[in-house]
C-alpha positions as YAML, in Angstrom:
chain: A
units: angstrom
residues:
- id: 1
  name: UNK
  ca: [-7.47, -4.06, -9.34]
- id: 2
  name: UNK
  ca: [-5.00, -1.54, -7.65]
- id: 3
  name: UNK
  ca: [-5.42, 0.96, -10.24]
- id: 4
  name: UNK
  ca: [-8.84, 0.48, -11.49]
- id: 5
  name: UNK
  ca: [-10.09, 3.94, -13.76]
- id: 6
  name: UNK
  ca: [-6.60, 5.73, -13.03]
- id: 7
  name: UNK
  ca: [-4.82, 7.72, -15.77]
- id: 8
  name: UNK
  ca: [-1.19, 6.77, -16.00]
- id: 9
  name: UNK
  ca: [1.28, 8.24, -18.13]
- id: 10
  name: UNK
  ca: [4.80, 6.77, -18.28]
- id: 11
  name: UNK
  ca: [7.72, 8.74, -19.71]
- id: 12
  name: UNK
  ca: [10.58, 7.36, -21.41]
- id: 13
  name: UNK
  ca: [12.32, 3.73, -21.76]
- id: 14
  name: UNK
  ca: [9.81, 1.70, -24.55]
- id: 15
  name: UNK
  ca: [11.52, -0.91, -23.32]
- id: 16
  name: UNK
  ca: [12.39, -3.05, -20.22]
- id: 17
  name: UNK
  ca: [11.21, -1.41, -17.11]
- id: 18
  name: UNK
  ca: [9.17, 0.95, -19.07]
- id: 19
  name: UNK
  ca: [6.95, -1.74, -20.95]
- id: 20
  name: UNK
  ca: [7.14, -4.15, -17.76]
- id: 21
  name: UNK
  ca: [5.46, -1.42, -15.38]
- id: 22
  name: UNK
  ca: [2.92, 0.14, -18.91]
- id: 23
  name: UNK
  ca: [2.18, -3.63, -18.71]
- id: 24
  name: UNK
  ca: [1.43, -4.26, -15.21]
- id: 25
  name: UNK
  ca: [-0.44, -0.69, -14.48]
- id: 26
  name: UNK
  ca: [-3.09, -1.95, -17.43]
- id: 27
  name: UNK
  ca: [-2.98, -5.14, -15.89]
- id: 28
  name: UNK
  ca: [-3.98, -3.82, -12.92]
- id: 29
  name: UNK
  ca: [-7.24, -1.20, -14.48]
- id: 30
  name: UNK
  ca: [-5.05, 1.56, -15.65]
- id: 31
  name: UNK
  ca: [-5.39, 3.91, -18.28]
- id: 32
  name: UNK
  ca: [-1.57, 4.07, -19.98]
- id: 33
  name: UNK
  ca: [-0.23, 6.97, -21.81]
- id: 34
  name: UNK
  ca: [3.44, 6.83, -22.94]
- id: 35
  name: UNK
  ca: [5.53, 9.61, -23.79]
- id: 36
  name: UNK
  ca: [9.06, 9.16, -25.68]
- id: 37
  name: UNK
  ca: [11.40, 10.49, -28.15]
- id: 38
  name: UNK
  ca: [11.62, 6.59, -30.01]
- id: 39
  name: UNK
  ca: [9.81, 5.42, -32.76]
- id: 40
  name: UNK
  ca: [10.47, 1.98, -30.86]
- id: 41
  name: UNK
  ca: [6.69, 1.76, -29.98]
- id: 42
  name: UNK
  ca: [4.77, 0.72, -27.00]
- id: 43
  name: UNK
  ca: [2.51, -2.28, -26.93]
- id: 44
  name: UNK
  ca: [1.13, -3.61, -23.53]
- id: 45
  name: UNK
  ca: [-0.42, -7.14, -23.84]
- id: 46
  name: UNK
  ca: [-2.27, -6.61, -20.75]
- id: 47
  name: UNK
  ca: [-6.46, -7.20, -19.75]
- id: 48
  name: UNK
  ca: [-7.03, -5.15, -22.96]
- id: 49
  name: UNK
  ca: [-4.35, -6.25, -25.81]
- id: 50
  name: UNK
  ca: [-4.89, -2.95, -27.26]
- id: 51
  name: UNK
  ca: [-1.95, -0.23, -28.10]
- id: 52
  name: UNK
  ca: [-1.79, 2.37, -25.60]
- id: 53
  name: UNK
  ca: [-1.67, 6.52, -26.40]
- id: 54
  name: UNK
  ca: [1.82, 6.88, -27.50]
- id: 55
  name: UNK
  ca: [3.26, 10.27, -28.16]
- id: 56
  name: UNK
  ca: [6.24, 11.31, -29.74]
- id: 57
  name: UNK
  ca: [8.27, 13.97, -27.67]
- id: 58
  name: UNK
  ca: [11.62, 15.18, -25.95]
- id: 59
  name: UNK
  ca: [10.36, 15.37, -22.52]
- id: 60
  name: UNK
  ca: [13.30, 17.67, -21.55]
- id: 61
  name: UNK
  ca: [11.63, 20.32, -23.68]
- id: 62
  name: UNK
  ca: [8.78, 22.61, -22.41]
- id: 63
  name: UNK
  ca: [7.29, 23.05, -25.67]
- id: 64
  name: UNK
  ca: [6.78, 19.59, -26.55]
- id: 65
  name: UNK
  ca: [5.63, 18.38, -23.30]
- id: 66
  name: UNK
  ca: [3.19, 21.22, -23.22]
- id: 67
  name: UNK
  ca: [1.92, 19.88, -26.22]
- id: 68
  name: UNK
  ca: [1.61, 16.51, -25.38]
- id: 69
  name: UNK
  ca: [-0.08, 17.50, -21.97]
- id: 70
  name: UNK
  ca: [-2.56, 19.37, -24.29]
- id: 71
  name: UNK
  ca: [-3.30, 16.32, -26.24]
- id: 72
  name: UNK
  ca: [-3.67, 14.43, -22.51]
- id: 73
  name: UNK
  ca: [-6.13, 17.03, -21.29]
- id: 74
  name: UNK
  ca: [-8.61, 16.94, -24.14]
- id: 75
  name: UNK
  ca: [-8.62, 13.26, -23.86]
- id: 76
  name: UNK
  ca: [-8.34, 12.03, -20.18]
- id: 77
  name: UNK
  ca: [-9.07, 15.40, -18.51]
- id: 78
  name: UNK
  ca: [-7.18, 14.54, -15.50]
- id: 79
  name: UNK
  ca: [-3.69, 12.30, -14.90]
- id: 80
  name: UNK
  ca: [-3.94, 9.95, -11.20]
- id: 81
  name: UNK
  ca: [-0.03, 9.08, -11.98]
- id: 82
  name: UNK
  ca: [2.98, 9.98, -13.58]
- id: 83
  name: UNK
  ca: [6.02, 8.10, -13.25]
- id: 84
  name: UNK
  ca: [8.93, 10.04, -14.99]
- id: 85
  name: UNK
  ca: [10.95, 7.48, -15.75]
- id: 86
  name: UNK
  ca: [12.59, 9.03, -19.04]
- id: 87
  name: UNK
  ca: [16.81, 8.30, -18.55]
- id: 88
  name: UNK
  ca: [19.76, 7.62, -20.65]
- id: 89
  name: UNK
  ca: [23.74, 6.70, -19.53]
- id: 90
  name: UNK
  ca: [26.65, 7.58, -21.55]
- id: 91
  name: UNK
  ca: [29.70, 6.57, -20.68]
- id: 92
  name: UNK
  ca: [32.86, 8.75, -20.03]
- id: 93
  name: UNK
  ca: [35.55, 9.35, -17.46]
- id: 94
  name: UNK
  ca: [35.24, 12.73, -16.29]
- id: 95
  name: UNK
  ca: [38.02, 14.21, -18.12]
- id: 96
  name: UNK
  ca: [36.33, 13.22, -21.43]
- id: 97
  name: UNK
  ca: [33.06, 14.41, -20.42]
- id: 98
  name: UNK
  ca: [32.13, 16.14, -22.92]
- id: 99
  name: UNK
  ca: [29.95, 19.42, -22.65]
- id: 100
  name: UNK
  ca: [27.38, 18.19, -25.42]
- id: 101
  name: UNK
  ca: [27.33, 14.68, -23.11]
- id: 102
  name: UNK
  ca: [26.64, 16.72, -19.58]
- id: 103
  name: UNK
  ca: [23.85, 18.62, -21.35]
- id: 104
  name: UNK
  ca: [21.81, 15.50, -22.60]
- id: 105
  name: UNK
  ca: [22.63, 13.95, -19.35]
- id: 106
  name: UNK
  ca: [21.35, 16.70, -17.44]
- id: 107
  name: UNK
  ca: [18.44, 17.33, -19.77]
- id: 108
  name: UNK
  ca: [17.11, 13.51, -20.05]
- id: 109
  name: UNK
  ca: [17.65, 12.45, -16.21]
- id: 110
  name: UNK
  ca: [16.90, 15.27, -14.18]
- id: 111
  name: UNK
  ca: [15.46, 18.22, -16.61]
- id: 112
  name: UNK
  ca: [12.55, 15.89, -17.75]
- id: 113
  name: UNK
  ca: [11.46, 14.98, -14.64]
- id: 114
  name: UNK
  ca: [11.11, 18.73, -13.60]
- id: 115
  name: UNK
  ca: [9.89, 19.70, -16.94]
- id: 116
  name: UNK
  ca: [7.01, 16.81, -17.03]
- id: 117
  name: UNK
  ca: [6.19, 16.84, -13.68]
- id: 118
  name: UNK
  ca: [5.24, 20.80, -13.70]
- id: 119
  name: UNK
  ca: [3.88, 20.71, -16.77]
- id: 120
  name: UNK
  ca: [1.60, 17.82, -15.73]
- id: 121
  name: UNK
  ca: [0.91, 19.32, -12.28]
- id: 122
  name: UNK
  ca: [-2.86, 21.24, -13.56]
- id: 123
  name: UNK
  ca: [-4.02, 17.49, -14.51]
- id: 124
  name: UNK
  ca: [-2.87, 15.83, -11.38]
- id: 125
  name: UNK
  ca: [-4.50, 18.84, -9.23]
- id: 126
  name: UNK
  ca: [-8.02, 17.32, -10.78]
- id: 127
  name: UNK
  ca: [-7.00, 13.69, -9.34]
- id: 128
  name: UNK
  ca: [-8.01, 12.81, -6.26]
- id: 129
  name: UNK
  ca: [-4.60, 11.97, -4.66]
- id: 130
  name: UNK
  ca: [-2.24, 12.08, -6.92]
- id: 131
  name: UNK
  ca: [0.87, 10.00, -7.76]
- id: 132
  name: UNK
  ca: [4.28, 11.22, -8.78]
- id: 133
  name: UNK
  ca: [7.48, 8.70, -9.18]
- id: 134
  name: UNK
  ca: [10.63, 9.46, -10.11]
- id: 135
  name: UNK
  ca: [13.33, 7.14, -11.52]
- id: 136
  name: UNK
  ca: [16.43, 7.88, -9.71]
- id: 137
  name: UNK
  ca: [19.81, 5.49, -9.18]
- id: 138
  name: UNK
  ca: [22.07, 4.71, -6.69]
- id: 139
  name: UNK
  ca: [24.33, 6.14, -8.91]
- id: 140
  name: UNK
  ca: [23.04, 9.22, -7.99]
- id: 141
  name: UNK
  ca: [24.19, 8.84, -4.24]
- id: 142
  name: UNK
  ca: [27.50, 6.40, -4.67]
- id: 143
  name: UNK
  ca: [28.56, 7.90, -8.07]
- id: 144
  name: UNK
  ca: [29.83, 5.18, -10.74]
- id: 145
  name: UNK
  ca: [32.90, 4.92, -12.66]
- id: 146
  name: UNK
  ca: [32.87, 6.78, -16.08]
- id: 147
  name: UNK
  ca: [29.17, 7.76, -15.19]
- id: 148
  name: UNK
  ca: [30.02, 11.21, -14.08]
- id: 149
  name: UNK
  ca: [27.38, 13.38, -16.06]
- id: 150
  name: UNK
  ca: [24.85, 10.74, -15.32]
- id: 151
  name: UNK
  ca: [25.23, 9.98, -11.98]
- id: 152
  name: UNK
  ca: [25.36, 14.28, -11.05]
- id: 153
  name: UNK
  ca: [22.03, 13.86, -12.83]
- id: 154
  name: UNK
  ca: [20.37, 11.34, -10.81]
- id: 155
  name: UNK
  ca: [21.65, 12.57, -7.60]
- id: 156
  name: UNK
  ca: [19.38, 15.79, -8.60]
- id: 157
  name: UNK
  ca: [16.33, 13.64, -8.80]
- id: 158
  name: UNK
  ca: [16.44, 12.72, -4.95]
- id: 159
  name: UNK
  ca: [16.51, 15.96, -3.22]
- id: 160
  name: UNK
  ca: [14.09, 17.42, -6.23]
- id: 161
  name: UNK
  ca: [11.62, 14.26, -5.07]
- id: 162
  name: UNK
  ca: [11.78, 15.45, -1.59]
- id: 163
  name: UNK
  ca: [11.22, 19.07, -2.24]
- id: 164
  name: UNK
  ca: [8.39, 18.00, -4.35]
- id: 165
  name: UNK
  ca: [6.91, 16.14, -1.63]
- id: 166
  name: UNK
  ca: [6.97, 18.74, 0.28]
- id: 167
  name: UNK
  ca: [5.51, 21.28, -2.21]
- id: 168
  name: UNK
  ca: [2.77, 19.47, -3.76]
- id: 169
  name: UNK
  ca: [1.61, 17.84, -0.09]
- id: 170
  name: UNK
  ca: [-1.41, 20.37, 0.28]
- id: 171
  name: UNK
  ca: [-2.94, 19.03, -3.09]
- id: 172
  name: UNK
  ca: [-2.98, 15.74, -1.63]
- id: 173
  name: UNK
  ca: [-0.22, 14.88, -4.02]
- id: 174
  name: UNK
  ca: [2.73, 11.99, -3.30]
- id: 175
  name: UNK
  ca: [6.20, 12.46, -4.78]
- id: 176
  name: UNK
  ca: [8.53, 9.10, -4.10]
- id: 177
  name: UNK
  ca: [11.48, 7.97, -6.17]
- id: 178
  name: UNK
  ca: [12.94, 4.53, -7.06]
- id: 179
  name: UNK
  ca: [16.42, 4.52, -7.11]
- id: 180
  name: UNK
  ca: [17.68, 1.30, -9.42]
- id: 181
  name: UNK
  ca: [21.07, -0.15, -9.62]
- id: 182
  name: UNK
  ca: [22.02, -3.66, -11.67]
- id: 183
  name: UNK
  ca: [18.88, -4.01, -13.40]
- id: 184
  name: UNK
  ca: [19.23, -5.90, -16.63]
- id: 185
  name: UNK
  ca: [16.72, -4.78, -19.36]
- id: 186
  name: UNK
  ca: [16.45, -4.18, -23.03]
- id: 187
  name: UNK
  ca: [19.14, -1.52, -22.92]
- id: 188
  name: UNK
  ca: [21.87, -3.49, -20.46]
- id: 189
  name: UNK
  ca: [24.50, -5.75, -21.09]
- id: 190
  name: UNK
  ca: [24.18, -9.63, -19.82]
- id: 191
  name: UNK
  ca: [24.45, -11.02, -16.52]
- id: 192
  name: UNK
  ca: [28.54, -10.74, -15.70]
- id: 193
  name: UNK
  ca: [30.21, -11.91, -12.76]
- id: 194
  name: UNK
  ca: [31.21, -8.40, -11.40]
- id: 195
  name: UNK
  ca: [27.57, -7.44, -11.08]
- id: 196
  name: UNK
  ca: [26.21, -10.89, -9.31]
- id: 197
  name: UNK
  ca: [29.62, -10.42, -6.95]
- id: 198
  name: UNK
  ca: [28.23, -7.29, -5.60]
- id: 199
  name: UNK
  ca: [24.91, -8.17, -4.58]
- id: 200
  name: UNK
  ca: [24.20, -9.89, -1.88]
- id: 201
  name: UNK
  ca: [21.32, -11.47, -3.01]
- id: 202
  name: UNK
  ca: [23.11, -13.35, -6.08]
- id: 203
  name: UNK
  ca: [21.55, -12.11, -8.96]
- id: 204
  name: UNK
  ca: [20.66, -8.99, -11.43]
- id: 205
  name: UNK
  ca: [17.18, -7.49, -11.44]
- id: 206
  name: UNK
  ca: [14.66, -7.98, -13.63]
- id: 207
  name: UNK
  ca: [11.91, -4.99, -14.89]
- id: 208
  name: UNK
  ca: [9.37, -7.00, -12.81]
- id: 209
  name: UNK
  ca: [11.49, -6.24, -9.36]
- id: 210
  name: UNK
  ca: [11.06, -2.61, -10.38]
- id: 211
  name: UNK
  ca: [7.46, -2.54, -11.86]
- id: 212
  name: UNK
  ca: [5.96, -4.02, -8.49]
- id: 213
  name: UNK
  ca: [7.55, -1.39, -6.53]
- id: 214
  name: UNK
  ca: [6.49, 1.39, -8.93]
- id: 215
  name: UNK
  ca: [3.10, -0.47, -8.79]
- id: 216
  name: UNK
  ca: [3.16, -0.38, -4.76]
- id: 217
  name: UNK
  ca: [3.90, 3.61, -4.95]
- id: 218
  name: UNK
  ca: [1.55, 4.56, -7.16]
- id: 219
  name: UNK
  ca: [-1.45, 2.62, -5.65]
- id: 220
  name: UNK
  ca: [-3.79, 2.80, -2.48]
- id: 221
  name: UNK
  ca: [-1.02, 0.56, -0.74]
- id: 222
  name: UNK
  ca: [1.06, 3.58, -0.16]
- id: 223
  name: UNK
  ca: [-1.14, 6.31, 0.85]
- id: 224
  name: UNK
  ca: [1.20, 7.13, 3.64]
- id: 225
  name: UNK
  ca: [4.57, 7.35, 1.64]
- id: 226
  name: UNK
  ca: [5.80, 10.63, 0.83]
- id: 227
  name: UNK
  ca: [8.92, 12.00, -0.33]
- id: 228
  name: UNK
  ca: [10.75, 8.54, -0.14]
- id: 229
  name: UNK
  ca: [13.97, 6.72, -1.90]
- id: 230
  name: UNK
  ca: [13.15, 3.24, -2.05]
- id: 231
  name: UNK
  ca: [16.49, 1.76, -3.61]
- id: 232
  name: UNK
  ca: [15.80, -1.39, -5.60]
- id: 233
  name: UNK
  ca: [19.39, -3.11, -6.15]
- id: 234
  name: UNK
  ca: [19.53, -6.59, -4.44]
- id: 235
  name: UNK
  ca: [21.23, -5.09, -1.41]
- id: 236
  name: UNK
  ca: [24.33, -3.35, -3.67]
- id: 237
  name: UNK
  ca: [24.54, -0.75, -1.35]
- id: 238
  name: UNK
  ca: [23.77, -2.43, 1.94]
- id: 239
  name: UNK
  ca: [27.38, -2.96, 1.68]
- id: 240
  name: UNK
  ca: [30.62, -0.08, 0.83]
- id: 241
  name: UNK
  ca: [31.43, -1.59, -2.53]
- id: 242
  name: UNK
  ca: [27.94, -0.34, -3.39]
- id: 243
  name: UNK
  ca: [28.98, 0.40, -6.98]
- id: 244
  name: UNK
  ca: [31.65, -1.47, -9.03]
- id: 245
  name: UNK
  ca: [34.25, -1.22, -11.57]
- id: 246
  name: UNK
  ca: [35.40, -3.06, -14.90]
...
């Protein structure tokens, strides 16, 4: 098993890509601790069909992830991984953009990840080679339509992911990101012809395209990677019409 005895604590997203990789990181020996602001709940029907640590909190405030990481100490004494995957889109052109909307956008895609990640730091100093992943977009490069607030957001988690690597290199720790784009889970609309036509390879993603790579970064397979992007999007932005419009 890839992560056999690790600690792993997922922030964020009960659902889709968040359960998919909570389900495939027990599958594959890990420990799985899940932080959120929903009430949604997180189940993994992995090796152990058990429910996994799940604690209530706004990962975009210090307080409350200090608290949580409190709660993680006395239990686990040490995190291997953390994959900050905690995001949220709202949708409006930039004129509308409210400054309540850039806030939470700013707080929930990009805060949280420097807010968890810090706070967590202590724990993953007492791993032996620790993992951090971030959950960026290739919105945060290309932009999208509407997505103004958002995509400024996630184009902070990319060069925050390389300073990180950078940073946190001389505890033996790895910071990568996954940038996503046209990945259909419990919080995206259907399958629609303007998504497939941008992708070269003919289809939307699943949570499973996304949980294998997050699986790949955060286990022995990768012990070289450091401070990478890896975009998962079906090729979207092999091409200029990267993004698209409705």
């Amino acid at each position: 098993m890839l992560l056999e005895n690790k600690i792993a604590v997922i922030t964020g997203n009960p659902y889709g890509i968040g359960r998919e990789c909570a389900a495939l990181f027990a599958r594959e020996g890990a420990s799985v601790v899940a932080i959120d602001d929903s009430r949604l709940g997180w189940s993994v029907n992995g090796a152990t069909e058990s429910e996994m640590p799940h604690f209530l909190a706004d990962v975009s405030d210090v307080d409350a992830v200090a608290a949580v990481v409190a709660e993680c100490e006395r239990k686990f004494a040490r995190v291997d991984v953390l994959f900050n995957l905690a995001g949220r889109a709202v949708k409006q052109c930039f004129e509308s953009t409210t400054d309540a909307t850039w806030s939470q956008m700013i707080g929930r895609n990009l805060s949280a990840a420097f807010v968890c990640s810090q706070k967590f730091l202590p724990l993953m100093k007492r791993a032996s080679n620790g993992i951090i992943i971030h959950h960026a977009s290739i919105d945060g490069f290309l932009g999208n339509p509407s997505l103004a607030a958002y995509s400024a957001a996630k184009g902070g988690v990319i060069p925050l992911t390389h300073v990180m690597a950078h940073d946190l290199g001389k505890y033996g720790i790895r910071v990568n990101c996954i940038s996503t784009g046209g990945i259909r889970d419990g919080a995206s609309r259907p399958d629609d012809a303007s998504r497939i036509r941008v992708t070269p390879l003919g289809r939307t993603g699943t949570p499973q395209d996304v949980a294998r790579v997050a699986l790949f970064l955060a286990s022995e397979l990768s012990t070289y990677v450091n401070g990478a992007n890896i975009v998962v999007d079906g090729g979207r932005t092999s091409i200029t019409q990267g993004c698209y419009e409705d």
